[in-house]
N, CA, C and O of each residue as an XYZ file, in Angstrom:
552
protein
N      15.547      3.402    -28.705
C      14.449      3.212    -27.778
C      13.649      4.495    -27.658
O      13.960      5.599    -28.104
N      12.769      4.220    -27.106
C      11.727      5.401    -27.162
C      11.676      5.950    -25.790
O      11.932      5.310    -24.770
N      11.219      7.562    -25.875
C      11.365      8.031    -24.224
C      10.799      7.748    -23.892
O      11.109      7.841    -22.704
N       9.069      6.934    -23.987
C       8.268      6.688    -23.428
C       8.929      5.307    -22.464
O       9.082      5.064    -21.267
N       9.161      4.709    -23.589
C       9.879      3.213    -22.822
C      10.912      3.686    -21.938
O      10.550      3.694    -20.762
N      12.218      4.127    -22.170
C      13.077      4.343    -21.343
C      12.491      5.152    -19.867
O      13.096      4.859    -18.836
N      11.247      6.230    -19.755
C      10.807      6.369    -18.588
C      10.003      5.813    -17.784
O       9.605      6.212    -16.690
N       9.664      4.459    -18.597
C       8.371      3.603    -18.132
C       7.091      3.945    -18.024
O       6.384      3.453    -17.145
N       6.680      4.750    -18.825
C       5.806      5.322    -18.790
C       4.157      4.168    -19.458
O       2.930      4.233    -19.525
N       5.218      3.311    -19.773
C       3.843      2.439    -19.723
C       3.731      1.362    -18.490
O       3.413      0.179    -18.375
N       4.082      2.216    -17.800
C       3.850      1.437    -16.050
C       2.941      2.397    -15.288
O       2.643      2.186    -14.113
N       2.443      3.605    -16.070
C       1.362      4.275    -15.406
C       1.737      5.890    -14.785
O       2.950      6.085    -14.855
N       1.251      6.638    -14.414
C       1.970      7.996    -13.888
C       0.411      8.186    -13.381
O      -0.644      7.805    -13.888
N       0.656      8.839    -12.324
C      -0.779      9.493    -11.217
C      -0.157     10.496    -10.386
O       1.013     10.336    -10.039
N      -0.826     11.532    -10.024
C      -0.931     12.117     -9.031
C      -0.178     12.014     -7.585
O      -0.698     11.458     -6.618
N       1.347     12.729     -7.558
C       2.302     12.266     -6.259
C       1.411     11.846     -5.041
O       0.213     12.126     -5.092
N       1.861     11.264     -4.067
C       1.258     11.051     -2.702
C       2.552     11.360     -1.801
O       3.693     10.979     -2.059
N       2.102     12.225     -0.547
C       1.434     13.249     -0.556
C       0.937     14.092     -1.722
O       1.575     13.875     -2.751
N      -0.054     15.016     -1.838
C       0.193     15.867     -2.993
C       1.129     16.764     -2.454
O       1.318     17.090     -1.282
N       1.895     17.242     -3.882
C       2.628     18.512     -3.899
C       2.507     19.435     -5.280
O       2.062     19.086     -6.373
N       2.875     20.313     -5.006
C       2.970     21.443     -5.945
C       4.212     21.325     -6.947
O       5.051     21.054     -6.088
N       5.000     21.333     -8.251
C       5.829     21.634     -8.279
C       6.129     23.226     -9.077
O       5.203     23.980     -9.374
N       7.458     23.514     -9.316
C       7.838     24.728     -9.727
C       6.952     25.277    -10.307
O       6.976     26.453     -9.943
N       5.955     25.075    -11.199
C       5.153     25.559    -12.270
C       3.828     26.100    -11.387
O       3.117     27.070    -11.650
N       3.741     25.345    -10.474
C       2.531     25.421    -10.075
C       1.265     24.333    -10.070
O       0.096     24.507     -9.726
N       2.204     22.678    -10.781
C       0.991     22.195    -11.118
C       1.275     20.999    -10.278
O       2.432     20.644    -10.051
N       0.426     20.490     -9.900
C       0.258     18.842     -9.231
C       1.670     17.867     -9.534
O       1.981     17.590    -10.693
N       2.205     17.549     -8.751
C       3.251     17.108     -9.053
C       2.770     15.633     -9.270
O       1.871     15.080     -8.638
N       3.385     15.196    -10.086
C       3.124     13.362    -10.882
C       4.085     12.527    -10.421
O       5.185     12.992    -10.122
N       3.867     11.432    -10.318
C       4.791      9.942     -9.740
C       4.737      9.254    -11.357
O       3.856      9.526    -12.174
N       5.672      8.488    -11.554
C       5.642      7.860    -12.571
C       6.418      6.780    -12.336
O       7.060      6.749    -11.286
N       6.495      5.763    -13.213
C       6.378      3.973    -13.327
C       6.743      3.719    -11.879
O       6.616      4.776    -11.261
N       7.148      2.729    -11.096
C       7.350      2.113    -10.122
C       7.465      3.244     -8.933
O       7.247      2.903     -7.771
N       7.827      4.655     -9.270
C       7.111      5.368     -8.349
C       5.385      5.348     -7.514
O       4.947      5.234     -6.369
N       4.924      5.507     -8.696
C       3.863      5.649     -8.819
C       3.148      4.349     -8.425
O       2.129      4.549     -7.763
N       3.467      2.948     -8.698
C       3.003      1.987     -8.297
C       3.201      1.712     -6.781
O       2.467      0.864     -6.273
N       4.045      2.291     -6.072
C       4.369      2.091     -5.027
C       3.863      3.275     -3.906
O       3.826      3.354     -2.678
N       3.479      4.188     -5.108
C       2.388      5.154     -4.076
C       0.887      4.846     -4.124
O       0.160      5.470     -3.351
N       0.416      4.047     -4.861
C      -0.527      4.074     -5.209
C      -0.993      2.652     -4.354
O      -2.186      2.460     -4.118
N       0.028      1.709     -3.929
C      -0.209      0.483     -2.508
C      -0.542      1.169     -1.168
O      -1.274      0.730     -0.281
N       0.544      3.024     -1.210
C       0.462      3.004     -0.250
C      -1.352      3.790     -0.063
O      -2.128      3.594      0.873
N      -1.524      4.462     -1.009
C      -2.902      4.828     -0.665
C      -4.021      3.600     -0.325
O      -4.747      3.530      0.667
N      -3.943      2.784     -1.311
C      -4.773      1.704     -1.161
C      -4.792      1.151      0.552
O      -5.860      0.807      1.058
N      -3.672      1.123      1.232
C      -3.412      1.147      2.612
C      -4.324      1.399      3.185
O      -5.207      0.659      3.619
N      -4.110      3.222      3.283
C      -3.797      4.203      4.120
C      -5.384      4.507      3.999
O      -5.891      5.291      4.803
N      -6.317      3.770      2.806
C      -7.498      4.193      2.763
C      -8.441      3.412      3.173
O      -8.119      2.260      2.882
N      -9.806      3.453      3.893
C     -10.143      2.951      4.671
C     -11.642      2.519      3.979
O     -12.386      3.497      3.913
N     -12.067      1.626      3.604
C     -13.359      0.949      2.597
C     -14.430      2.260      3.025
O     -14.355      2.643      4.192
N     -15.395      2.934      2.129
C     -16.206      4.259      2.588
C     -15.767      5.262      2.630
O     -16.610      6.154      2.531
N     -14.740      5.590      2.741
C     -14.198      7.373      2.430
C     -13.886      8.061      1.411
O     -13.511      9.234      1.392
N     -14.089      7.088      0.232
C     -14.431      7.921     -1.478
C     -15.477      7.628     -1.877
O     -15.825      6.496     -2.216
N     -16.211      8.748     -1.894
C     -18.255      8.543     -1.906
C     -17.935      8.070     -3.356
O     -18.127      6.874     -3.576
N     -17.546      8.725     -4.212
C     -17.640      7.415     -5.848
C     -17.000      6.628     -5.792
O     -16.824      6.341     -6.976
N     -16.273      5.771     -5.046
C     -15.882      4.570     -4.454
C     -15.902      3.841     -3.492
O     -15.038      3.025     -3.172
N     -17.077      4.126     -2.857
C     -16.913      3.587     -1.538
C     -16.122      2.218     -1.322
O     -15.194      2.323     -0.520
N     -16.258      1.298     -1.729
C     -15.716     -0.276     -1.994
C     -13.688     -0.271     -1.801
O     -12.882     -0.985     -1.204
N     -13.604      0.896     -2.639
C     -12.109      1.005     -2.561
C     -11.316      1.388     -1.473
O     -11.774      2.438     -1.023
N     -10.061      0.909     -0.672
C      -9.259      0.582      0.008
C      -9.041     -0.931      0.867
O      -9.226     -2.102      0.536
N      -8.625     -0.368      1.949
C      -7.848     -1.852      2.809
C      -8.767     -1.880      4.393
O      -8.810     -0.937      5.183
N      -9.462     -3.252      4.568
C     -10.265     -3.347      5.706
C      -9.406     -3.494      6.948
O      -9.806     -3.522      8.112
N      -7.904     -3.602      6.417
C      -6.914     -3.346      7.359
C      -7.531     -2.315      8.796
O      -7.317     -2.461      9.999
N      -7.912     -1.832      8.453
C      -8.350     -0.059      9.426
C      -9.205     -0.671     10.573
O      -9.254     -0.163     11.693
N      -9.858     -1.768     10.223
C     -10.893     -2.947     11.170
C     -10.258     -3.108     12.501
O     -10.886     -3.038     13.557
N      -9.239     -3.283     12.423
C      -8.238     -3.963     13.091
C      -7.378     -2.909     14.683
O      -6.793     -3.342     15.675
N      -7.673     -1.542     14.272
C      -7.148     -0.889     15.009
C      -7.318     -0.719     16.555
O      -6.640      0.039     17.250
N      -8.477     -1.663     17.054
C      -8.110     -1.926     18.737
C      -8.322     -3.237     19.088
O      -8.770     -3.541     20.194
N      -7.967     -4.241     18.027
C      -8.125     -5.282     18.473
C      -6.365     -5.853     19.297
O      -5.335     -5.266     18.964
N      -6.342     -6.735     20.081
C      -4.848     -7.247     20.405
C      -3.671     -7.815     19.078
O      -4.009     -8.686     18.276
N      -2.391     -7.196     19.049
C      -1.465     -7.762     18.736
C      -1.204     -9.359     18.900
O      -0.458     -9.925     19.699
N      -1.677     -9.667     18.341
C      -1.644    -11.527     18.433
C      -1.684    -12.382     17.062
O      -1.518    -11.740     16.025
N      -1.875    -13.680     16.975
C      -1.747    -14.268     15.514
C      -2.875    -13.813     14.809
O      -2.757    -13.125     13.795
N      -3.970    -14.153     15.281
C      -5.194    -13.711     14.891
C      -5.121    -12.196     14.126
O      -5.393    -11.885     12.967
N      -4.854    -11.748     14.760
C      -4.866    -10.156     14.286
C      -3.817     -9.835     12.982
O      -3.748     -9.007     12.074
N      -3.216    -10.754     13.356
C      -1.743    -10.660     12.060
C      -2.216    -11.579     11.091
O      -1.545    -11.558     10.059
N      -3.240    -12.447     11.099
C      -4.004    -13.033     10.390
C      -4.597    -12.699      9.590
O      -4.664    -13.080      8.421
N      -5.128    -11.902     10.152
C      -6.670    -10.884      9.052
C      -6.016     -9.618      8.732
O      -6.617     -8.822      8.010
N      -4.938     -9.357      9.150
C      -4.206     -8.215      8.547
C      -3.623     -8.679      7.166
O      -3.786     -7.954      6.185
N      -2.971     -9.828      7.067
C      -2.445    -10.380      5.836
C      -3.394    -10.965      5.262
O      -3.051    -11.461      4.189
N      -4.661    -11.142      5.589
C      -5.668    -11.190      4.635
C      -6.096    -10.181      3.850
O      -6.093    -10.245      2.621
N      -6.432     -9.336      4.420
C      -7.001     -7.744      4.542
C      -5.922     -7.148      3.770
O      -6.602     -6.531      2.950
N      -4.661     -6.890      3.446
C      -4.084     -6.472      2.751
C      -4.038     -6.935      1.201
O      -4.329     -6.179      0.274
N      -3.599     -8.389      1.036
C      -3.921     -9.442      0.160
C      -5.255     -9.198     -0.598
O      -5.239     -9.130     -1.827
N      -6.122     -9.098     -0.071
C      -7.123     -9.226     -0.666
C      -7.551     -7.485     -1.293
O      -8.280     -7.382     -2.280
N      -7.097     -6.455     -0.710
C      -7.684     -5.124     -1.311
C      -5.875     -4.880     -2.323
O      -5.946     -4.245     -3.375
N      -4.991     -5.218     -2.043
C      -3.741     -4.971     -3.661
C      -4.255     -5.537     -4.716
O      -4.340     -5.006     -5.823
N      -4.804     -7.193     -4.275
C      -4.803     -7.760     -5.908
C      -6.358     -7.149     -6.463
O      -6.653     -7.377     -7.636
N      -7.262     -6.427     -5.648
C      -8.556     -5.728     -6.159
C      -8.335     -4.920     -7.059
O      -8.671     -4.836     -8.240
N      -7.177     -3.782     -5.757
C      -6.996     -2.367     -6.406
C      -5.794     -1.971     -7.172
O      -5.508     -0.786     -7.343
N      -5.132     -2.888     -7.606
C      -3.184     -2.560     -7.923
C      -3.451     -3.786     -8.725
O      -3.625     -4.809     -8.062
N      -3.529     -3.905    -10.268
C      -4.032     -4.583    -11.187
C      -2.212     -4.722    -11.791
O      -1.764     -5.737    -12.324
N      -1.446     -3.500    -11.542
C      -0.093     -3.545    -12.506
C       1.071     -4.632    -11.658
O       2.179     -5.015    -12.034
N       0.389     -4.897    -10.515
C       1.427     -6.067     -9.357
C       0.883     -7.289     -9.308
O      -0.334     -7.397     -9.462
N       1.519     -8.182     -9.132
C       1.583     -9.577     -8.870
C       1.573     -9.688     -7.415
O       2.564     -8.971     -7.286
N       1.287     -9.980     -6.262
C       1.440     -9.851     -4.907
C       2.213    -11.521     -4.631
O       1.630    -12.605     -4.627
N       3.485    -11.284     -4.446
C       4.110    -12.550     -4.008
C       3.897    -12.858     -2.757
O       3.103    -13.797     -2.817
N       4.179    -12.583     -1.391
C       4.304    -12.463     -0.623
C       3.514    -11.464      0.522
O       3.402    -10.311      0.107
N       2.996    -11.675      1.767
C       2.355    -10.576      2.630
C       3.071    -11.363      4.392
O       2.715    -12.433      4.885
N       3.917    -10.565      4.854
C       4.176    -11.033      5.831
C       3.937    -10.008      7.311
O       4.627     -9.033      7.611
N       3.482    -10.222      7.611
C       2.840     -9.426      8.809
C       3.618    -10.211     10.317
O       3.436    -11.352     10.740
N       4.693     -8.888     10.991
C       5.114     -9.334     12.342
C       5.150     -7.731     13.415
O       4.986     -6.571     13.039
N       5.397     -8.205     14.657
C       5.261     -7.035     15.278
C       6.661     -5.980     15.317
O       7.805     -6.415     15.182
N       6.474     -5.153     15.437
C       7.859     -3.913     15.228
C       8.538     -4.280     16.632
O       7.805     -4.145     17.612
N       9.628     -4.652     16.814
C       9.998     -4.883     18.523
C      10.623     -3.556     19.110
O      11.105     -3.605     20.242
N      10.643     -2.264     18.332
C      11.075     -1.001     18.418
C       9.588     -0.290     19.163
O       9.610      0.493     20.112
N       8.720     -0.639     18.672
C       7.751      0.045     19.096
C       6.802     -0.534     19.167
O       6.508     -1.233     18.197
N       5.819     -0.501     20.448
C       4.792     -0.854     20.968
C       3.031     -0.691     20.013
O       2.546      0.380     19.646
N       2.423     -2.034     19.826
C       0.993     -1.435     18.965
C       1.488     -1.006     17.543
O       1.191      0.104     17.102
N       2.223     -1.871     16.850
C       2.539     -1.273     15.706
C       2.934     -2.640     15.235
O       3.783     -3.303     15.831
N       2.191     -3.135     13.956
C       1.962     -4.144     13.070
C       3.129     -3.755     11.842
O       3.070     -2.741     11.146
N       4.046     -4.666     11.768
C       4.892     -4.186     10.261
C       4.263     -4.997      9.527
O       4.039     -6.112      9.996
N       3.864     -4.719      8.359
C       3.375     -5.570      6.839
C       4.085     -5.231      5.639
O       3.867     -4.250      4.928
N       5.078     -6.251      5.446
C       5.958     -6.681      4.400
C       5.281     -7.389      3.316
O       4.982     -8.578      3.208
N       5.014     -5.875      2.133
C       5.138     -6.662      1.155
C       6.107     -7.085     -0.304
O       6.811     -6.337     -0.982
N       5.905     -8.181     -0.429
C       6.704     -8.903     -1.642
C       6.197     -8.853     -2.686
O       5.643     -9.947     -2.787
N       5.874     -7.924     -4.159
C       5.577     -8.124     -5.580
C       6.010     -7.922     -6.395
O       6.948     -7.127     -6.454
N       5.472     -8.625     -7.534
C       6.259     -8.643     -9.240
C       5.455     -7.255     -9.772
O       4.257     -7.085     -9.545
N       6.175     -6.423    -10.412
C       5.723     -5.639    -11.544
C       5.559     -6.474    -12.809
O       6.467     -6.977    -13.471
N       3.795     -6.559    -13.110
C       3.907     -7.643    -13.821
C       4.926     -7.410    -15.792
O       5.660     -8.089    -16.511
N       4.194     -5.839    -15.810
C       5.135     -5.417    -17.682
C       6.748     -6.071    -17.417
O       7.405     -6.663    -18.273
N       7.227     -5.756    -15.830
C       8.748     -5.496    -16.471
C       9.575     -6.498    -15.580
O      10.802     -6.403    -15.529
N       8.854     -7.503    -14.846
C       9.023     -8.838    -14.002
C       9.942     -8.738    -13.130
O      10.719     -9.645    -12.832
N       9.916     -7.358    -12.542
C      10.277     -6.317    -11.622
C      10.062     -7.195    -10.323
O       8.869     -7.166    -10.023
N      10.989     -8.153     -9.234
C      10.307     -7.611     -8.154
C      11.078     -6.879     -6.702
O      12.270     -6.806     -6.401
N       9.796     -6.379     -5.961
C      10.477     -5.121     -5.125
C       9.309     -5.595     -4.075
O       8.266     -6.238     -4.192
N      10.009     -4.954     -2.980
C       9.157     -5.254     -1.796
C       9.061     -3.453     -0.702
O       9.981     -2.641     -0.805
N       8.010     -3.221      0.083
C       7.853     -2.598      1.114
C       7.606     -2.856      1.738
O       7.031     -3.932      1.574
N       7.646     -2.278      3.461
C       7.413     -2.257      4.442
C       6.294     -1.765      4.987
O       6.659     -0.634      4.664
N       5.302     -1.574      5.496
C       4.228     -0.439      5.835
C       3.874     -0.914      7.080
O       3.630     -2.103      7.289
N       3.814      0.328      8.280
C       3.221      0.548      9.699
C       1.868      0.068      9.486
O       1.227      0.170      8.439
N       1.409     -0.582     10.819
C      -0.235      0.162     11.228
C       0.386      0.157     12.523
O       1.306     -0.552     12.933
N      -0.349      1.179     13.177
C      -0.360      1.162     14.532
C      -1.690      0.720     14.822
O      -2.606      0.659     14.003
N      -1.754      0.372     16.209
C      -2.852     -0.331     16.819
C      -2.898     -0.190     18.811
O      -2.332     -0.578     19.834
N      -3.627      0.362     18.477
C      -4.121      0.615     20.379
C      -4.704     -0.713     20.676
O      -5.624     -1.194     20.015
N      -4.196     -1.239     21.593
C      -4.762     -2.741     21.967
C      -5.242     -2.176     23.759
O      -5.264     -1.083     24.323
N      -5.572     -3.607     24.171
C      -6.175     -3.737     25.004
C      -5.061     -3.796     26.366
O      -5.254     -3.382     27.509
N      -4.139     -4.302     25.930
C      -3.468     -4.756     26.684
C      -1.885     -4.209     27.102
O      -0.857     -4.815     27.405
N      -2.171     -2.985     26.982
C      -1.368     -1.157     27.177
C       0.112     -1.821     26.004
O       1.251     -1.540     26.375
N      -0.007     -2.391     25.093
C       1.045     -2.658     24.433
C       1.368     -1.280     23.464
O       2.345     -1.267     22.715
């Protein structure tokens, strides 16, 4: 087998998230299912307009941040997610988007997602926060 295959390297490699430095001094890299799984979370964490040569790119998720914890809201959150992975994350299959409230903590949306890595029919799921200031001191 080849090292390329055995590191998955045809599943993509980008730029760690957070960035970091490593020993050398240079940008530290994420690679195969690392990397796919940092690269959901940016799509997240980024808000449609805050990359001037992309404006279009991220999650309208961010819309959402003082509206009430309710179905509605968990509605368009699992829309809103759904709809900016299968835009921006071309290497996943999106099985699943399940959106419920954290009962640990107040104003905080959990969104569970479920996808296939489509090369290696991989599937794996995460978890991801939003918090949300509502109306209603939750």
């Amino acid at each position: 087998m080849s090292e390329e295959f055995e590191n998955r390297g045809y599943l993509g490699r980008g730029i760690a998230f957070p960035l970091r430095v490593n020993s050398r001094g240079e940008l530290t890299l994420a690679r195969g299912e690392r990397d796919i799984q940092e690269s959901i979370r940016i799509i997240l964490e980024t808000k449609p307009g805050e990359r001037v040569m992309r404006p279009e790119f991220g999650c309208r998720a961010h819309e959402l941040l003082f509206e009430p914890r309710n179905a509605a809201t968990q509605t368009l959150m699992k829309q809103y997610v759904l709809q900016a992975l299968r835009r921006w994350e071309p290497r996943i299959e999106v099985l699943a988007v399940n959106v419920y409230a954290d009962s640990h903590q107040d104003g905080v949306l959990l969104v569970e997602i479920e996808y296939e890595i489509k090369p290696t029919h991989d599937i794996r799921s995460i978890v991801y926060p939003f918090f949300l200031v509502g109306e209603e001191g939750w």
